[in-house]
N, CA, C and O atoms as a GROMACS GRO file, in nm:
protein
  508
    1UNK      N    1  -4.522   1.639   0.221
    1UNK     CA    2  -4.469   1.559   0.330
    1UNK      C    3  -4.329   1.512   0.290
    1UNK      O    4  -4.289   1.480   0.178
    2UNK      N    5  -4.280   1.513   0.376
    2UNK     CA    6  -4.100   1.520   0.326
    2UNK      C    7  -4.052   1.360   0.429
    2UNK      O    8  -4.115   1.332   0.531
    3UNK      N    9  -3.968   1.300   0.395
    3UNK     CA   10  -3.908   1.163   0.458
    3UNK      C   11  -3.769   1.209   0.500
    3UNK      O   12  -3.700   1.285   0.432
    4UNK      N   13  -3.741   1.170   0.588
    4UNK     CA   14  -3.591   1.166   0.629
    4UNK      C   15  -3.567   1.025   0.581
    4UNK      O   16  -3.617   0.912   0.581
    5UNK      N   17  -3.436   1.113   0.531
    5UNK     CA   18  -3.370   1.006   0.479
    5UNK      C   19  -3.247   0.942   0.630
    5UNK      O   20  -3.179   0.998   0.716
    6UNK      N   21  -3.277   0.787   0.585
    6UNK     CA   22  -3.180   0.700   0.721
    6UNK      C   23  -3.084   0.657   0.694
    6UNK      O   24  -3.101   0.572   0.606
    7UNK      N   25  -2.989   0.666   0.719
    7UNK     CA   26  -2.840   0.577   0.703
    7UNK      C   27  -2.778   0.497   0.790
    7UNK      O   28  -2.751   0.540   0.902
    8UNK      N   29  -2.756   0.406   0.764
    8UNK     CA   30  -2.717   0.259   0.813
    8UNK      C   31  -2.565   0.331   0.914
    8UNK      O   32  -2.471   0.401   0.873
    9UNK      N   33  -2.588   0.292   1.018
    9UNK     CA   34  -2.474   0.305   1.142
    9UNK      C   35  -2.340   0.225   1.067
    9UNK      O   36  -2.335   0.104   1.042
   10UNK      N   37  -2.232   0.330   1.037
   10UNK     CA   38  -2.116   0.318   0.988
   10UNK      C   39  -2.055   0.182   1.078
   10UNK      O   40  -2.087   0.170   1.196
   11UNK      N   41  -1.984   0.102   1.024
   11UNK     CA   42  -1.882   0.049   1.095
   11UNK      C   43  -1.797   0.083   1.111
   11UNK      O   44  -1.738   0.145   1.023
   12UNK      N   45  -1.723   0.054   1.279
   12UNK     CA   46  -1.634   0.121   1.312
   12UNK      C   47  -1.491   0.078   1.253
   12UNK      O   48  -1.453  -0.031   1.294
   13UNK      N   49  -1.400   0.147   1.161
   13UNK     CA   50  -1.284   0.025   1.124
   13UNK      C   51  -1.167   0.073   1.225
   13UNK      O   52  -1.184   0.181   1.281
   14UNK      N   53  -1.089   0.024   1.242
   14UNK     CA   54  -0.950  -0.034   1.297
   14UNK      C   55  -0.846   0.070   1.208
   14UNK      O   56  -0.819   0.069   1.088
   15UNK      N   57  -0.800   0.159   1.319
   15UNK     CA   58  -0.662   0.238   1.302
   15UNK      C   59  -0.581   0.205   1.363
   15UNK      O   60  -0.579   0.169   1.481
   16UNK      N   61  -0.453   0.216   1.240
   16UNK     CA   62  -0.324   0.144   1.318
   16UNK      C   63  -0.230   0.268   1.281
   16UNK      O   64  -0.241   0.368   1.210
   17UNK      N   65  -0.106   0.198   1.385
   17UNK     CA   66  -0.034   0.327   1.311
   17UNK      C   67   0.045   0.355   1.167
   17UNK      O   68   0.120   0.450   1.147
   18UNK      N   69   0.004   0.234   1.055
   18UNK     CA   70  -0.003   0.216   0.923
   18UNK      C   71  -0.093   0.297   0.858
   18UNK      O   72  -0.078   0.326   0.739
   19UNK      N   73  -0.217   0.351   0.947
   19UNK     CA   74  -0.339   0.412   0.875
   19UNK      C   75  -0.462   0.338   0.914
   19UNK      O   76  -0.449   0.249   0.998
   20UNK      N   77  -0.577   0.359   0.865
   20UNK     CA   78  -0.701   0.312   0.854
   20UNK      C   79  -0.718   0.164   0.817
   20UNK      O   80  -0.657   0.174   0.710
   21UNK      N   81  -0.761   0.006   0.823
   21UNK     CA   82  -0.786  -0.087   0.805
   21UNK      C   83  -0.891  -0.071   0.664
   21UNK      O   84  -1.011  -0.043   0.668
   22UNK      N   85  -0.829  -0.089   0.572
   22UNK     CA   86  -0.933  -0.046   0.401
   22UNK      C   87  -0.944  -0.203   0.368
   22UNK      O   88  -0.966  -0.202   0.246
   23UNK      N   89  -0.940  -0.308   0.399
   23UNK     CA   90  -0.948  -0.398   0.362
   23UNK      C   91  -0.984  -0.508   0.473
   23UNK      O   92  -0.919  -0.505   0.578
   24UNK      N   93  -1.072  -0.595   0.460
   24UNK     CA   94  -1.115  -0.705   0.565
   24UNK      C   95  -1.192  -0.785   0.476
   24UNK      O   96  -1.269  -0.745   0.388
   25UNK      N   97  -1.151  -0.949   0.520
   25UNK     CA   98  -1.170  -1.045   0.458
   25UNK      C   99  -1.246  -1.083   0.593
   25UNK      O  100  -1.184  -1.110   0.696
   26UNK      N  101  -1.398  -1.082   0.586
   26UNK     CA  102  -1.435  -1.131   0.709
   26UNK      C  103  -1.494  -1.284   0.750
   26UNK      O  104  -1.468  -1.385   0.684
   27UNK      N  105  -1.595  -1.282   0.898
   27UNK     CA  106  -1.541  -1.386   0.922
   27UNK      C  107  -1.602  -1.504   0.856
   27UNK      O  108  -1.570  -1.620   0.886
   28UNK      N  109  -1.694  -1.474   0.763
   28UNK     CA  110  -1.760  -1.572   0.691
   28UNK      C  111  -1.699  -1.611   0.531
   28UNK      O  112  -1.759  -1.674   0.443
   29UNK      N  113  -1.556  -1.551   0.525
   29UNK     CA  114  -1.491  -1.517   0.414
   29UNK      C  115  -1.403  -1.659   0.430
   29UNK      O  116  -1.360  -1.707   0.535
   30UNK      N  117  -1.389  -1.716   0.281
   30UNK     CA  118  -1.261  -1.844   0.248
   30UNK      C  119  -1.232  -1.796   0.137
   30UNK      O  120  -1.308  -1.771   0.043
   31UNK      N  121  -1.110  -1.780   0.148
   31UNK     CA  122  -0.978  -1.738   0.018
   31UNK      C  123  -0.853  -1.836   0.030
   31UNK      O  124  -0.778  -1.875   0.120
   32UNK      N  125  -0.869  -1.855  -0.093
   32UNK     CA  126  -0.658  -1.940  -0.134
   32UNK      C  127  -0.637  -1.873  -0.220
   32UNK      O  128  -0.714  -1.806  -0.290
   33UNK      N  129  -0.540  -1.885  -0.222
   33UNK     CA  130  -0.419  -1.811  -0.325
   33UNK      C  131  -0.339  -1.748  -0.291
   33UNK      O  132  -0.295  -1.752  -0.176
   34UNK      N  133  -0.299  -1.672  -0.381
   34UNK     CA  134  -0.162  -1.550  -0.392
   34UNK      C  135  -0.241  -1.438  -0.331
   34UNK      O  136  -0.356  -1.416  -0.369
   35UNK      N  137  -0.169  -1.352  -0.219
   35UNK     CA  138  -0.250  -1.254  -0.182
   35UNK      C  139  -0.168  -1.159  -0.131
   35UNK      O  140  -0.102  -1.167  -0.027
   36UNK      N  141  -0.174  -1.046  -0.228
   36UNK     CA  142  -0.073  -0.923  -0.210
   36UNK      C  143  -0.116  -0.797  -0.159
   36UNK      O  144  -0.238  -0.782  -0.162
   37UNK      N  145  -0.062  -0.722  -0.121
   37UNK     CA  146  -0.150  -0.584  -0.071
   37UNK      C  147  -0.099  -0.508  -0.037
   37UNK      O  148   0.022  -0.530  -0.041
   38UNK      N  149  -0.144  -0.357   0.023
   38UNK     CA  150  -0.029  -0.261  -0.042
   38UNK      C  151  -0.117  -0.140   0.142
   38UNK      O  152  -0.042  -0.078   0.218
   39UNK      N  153  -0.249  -0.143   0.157
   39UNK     CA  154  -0.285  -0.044   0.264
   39UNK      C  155  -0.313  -0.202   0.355
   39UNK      O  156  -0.303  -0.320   0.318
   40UNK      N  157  -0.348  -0.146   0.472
   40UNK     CA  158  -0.331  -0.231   0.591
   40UNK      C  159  -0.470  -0.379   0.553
   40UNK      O  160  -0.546  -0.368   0.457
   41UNK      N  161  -0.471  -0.447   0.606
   41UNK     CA  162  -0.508  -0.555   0.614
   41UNK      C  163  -0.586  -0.605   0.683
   41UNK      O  164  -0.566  -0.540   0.785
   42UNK      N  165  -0.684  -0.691   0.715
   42UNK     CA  166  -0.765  -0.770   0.824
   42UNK      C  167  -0.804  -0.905   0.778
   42UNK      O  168  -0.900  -0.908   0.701
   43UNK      N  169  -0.737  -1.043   0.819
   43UNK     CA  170  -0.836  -1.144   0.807
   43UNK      C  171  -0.930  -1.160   0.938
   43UNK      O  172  -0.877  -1.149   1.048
   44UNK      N  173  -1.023  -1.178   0.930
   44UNK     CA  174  -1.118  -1.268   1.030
   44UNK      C  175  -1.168  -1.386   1.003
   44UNK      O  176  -1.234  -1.456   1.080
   45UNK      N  177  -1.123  -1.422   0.834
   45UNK     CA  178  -1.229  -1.548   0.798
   45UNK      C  179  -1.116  -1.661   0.805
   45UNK      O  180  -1.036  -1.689   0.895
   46UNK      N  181  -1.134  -1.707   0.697
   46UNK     CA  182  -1.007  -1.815   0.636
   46UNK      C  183  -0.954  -1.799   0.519
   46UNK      O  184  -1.013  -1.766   0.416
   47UNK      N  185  -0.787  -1.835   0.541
   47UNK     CA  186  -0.719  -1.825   0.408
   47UNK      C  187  -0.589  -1.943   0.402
   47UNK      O  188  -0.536  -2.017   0.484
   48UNK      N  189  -0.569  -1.914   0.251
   48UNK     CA  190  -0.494  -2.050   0.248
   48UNK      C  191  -0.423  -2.091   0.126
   48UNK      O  192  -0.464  -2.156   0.030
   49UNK      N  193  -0.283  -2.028   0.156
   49UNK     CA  194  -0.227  -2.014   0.021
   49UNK      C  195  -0.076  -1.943   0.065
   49UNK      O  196   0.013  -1.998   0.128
   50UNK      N  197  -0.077  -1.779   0.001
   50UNK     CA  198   0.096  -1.695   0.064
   50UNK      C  199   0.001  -1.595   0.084
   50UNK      O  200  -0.115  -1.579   0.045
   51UNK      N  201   0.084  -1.526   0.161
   51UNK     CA  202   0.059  -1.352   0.175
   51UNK      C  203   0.239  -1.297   0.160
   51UNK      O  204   0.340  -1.356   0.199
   52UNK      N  205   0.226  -1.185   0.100
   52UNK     CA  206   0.341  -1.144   0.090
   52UNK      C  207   0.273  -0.945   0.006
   52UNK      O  208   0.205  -0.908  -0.090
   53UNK      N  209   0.362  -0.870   0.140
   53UNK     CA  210   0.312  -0.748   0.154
   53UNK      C  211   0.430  -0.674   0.235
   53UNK      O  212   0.485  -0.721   0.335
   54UNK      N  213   0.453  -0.574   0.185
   54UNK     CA  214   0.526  -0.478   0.307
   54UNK      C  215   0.463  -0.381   0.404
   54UNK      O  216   0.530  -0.286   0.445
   55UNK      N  217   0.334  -0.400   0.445
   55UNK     CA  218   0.230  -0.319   0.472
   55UNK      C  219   0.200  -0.430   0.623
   55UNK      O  220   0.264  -0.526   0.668
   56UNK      N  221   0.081  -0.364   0.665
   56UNK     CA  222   0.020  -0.397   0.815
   56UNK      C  223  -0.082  -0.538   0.736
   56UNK      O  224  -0.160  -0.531   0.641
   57UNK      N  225  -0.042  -0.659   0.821
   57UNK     CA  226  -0.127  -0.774   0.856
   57UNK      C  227  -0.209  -0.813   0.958
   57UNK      O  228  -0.184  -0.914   1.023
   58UNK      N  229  -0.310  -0.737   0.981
   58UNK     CA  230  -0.381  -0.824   1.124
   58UNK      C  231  -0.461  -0.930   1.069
   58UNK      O  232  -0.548  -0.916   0.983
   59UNK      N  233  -0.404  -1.100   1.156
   59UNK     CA  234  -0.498  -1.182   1.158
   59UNK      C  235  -0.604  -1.166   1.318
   59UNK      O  236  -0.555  -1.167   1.431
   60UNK      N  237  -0.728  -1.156   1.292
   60UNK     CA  238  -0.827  -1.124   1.412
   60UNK      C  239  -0.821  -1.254   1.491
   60UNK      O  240  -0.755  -1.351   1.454
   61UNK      N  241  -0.895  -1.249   1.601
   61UNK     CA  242  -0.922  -1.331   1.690
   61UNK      C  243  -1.054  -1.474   1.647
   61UNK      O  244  -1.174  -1.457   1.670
   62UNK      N  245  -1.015  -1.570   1.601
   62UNK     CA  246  -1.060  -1.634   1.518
   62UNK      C  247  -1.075  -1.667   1.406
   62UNK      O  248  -1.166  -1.733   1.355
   63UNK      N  249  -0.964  -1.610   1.349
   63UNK     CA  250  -0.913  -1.633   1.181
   63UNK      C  251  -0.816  -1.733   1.198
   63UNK      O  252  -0.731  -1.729   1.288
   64UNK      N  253  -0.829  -1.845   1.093
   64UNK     CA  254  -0.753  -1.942   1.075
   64UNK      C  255  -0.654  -1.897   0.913
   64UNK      O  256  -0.707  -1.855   0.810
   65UNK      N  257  -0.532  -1.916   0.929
   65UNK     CA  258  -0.445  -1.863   0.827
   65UNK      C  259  -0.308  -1.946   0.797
   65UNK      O  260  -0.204  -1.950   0.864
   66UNK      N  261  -0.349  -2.022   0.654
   66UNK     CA  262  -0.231  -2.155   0.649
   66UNK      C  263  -0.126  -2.080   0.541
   66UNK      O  264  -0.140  -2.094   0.419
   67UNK      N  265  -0.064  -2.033   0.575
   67UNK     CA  266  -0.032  -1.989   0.461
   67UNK      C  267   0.129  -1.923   0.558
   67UNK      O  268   0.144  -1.882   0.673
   68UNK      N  269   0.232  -1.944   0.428
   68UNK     CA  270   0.363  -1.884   0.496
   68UNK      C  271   0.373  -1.711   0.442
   68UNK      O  272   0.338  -1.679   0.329
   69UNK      N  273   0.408  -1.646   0.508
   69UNK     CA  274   0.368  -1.482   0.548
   69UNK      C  275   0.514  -1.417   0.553
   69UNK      O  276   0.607  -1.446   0.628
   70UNK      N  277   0.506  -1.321   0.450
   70UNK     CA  278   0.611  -1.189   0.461
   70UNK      C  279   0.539  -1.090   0.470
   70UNK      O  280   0.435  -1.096   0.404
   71UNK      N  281   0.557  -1.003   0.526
   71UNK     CA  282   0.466  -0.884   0.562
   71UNK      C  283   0.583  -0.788   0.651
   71UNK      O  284   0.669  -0.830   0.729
   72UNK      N  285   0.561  -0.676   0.620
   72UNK     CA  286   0.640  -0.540   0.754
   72UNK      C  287   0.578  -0.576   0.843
   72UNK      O  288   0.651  -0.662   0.893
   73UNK      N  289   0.473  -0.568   0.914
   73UNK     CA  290   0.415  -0.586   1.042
   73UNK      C  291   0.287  -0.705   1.039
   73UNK      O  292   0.196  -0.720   0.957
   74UNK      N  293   0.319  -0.771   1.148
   74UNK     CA  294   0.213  -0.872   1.132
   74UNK      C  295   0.140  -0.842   1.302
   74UNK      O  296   0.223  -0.815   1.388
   75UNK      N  297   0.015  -0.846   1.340
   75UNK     CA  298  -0.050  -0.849   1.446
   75UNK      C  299  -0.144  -1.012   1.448
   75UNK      O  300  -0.254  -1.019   1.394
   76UNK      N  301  -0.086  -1.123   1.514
   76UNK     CA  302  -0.140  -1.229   1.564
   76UNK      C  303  -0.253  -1.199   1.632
   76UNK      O  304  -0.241  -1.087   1.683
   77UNK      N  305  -0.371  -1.258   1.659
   77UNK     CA  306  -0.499  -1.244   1.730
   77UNK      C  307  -0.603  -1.379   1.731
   77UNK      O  308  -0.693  -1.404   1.811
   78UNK      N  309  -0.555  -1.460   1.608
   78UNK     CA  310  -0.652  -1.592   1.527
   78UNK      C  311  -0.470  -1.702   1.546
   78UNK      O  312  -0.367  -1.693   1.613
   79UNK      N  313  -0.521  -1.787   1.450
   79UNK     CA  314  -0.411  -1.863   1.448
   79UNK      C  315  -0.316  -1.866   1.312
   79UNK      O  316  -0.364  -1.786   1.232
   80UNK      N  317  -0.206  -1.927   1.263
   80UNK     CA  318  -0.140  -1.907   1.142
   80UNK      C  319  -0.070  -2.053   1.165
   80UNK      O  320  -0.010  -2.071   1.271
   81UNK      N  321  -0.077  -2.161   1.064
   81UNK     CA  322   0.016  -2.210   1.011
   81UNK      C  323   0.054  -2.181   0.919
   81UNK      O  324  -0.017  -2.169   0.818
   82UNK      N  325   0.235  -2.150   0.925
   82UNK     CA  326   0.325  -2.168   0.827
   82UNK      C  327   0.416  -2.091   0.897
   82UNK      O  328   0.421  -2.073   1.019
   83UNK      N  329   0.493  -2.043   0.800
   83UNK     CA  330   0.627  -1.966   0.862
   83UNK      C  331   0.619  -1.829   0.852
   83UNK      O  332   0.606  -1.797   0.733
   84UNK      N  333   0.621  -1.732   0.929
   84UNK     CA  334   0.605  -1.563   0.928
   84UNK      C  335   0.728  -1.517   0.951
   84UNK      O  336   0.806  -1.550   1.041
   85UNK      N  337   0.754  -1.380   0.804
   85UNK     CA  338   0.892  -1.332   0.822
   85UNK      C  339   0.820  -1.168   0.843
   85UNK      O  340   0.794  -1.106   0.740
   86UNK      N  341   0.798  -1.122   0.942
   86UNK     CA  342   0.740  -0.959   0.964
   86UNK      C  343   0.895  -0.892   0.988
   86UNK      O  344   0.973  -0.907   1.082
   87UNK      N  345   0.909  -0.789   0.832
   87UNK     CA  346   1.028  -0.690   0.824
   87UNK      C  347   1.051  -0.595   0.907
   87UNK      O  348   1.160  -0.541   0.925
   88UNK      N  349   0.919  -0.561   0.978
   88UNK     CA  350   0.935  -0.487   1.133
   88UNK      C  351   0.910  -0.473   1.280
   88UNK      O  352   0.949  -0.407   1.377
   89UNK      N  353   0.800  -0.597   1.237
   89UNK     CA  354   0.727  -0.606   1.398
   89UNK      C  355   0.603  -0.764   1.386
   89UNK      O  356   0.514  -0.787   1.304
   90UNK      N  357   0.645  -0.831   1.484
   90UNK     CA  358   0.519  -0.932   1.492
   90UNK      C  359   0.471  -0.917   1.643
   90UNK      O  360   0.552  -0.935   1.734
   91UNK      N  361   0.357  -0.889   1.666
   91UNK     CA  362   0.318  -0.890   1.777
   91UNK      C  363   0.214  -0.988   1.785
   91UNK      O  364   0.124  -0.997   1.701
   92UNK      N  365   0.230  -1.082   1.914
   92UNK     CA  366   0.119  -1.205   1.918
   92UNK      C  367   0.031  -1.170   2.040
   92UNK      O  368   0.072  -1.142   2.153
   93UNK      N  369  -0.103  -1.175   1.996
   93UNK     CA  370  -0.213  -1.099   2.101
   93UNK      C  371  -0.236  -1.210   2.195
   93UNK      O  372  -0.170  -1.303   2.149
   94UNK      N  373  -0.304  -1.255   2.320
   94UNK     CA  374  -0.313  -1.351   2.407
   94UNK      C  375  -0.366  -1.483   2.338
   94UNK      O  376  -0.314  -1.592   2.360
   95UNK      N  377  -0.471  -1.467   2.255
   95UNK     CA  378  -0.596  -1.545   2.183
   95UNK      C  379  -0.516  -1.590   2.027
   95UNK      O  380  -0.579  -1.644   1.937
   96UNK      N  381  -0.337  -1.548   2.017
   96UNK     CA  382  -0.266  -1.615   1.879
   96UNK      C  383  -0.216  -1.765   1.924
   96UNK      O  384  -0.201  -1.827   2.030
   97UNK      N  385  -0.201  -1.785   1.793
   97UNK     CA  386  -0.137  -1.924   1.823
   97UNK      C  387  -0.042  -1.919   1.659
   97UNK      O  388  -0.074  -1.838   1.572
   98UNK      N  389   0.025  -1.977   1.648
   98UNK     CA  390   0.158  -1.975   1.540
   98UNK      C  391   0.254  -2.094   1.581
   98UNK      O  392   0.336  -2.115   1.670
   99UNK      N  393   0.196  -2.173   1.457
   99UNK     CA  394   0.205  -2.332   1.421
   99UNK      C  395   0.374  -2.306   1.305
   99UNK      O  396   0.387  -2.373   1.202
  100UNK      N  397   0.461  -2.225   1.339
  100UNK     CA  398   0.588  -2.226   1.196
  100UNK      C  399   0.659  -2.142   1.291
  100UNK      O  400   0.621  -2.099   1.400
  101UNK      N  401   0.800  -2.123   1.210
  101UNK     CA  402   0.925  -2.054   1.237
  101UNK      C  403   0.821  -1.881   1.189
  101UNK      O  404   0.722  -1.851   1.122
  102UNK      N  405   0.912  -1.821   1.264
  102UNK     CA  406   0.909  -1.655   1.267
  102UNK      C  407   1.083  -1.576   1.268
  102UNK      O  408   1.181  -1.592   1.341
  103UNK      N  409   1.063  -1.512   1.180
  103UNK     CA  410   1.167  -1.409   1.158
  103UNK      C  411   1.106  -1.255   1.187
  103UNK      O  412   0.995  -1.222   1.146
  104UNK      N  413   1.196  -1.160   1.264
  104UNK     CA  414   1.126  -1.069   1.279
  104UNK      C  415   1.225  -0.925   1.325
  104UNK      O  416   1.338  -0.960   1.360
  105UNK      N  417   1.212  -0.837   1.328
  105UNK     CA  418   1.310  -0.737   1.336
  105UNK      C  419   1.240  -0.713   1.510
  105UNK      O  420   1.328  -0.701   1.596
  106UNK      N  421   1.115  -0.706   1.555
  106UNK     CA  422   1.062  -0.685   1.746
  106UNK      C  423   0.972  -0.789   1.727
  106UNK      O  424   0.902  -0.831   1.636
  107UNK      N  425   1.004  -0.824   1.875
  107UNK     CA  426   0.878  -0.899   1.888
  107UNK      C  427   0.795  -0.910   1.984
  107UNK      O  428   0.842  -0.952   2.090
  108UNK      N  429   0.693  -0.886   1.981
  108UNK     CA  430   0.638  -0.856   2.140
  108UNK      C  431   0.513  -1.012   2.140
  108UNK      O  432   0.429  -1.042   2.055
  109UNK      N  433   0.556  -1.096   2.301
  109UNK     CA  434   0.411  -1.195   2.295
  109UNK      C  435   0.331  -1.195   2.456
  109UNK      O  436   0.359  -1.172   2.574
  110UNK      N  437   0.228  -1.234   2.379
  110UNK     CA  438   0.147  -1.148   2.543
  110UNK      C  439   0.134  -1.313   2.584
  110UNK      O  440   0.176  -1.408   2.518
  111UNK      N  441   0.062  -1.315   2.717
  111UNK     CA  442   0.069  -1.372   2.799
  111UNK      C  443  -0.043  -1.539   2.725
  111UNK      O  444  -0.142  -1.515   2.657
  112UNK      N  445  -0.016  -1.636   2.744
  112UNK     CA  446  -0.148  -1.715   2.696
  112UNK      C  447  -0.127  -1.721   2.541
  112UNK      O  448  -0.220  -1.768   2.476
  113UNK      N  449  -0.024  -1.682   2.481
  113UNK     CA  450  -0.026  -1.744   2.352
  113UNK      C  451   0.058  -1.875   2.331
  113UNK      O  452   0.154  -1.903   2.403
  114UNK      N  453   0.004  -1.974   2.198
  114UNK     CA  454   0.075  -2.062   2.148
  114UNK      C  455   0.149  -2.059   2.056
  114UNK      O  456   0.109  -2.022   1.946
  115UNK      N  457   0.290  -2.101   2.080
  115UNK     CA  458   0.392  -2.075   1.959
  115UNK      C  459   0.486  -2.183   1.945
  115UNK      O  460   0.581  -2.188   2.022
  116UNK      N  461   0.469  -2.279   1.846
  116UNK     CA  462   0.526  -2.386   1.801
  116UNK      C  463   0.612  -2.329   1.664
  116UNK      O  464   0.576  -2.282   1.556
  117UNK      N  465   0.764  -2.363   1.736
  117UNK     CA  466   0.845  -2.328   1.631
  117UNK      C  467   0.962  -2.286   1.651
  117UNK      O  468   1.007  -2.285   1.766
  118UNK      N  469   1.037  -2.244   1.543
  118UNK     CA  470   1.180  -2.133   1.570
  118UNK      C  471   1.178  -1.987   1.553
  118UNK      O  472   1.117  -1.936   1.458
  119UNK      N  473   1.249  -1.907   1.649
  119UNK     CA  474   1.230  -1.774   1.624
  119UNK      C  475   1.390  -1.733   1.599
  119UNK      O  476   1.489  -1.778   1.657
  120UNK      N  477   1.385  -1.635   1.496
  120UNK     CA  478   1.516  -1.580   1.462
  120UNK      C  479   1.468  -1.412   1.437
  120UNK      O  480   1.367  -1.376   1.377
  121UNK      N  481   1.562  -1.335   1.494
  121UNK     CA  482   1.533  -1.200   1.475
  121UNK      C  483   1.654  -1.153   1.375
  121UNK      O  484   1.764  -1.204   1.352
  122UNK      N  485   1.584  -1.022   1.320
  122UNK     CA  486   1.651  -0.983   1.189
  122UNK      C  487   1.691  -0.854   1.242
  122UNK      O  488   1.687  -0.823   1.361
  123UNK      N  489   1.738  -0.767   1.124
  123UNK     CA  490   1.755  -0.616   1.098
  123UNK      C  491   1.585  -0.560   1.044
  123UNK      O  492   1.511  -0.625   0.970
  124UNK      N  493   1.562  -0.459   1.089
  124UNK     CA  494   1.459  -0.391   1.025
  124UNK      C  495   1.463  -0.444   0.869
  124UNK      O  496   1.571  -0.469   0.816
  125UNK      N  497   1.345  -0.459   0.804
  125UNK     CA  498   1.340  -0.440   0.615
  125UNK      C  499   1.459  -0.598   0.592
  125UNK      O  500   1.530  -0.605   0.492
  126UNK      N  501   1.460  -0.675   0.669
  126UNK     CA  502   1.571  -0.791   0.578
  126UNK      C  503   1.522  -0.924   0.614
  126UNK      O  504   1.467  -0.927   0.724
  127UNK      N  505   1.527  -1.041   0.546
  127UNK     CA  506   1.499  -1.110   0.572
  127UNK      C  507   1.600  -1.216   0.534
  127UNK      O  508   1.580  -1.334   0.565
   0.00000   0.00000   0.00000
């Protein structure tokens, strides 16, 4: 008598046009500190400290994130205090909110977001 063997239904991850999402801090996740990274990104939980990366940042839709942020691309969705410098792109989803100054080379904000602060736009890669 032979068993099939069962495997647990993959989760689906998040492609960007950085690549595949290899990393998620989810939503039951609390981190401080120094937090560096190099393939694309996901908070959903909480964090609280720096991020500093030249790579893809998505904070999700209900991630709280205190922390001041350099990153190439940042995708808003949760909230962020501090100040965000994205070297190529910050895009704020309806459900962001961004409590600091932003520096940014594009910026795209959708309809229904909160944004307390100063915005200054850059050159691609400069801050």
């Amino acid at each position: 008598m032979s068993k099939k063997a069962t495997t647990a239904p993959k989760q689906q991850r998040t492609i960007t046009e950085y690549g595949t999402i290899s990393t998620i801090l989810g939503r039951e996740t609390s981190f401080s500190g120094i937090l560096n990274f190099r393939k694309p990104l996901e908070i959903s939980g909480e964090f609280e400290g720096e991020i500093e990366s030249e790579g893809f940042l998505l904070v999700s839709e209900g991630a709280r994130v205190r922390a001041n942020i350099k990153a190439g691309t940042v995708i808003v969705g949760g909230e962020i205090t501090g100040n965000v410098i994205a070297t190529q792109r910050l895009e704020m989803l309806p459900s962001g909110k961004v409590n600091g100054n932003i520096k940014t080379a594009k910026l795209q904000i959708a309809d229904g977001v909160i944004f307390e602060g100063n915005c200054e736009m850059i050159l691609p890669n400069k801050d």
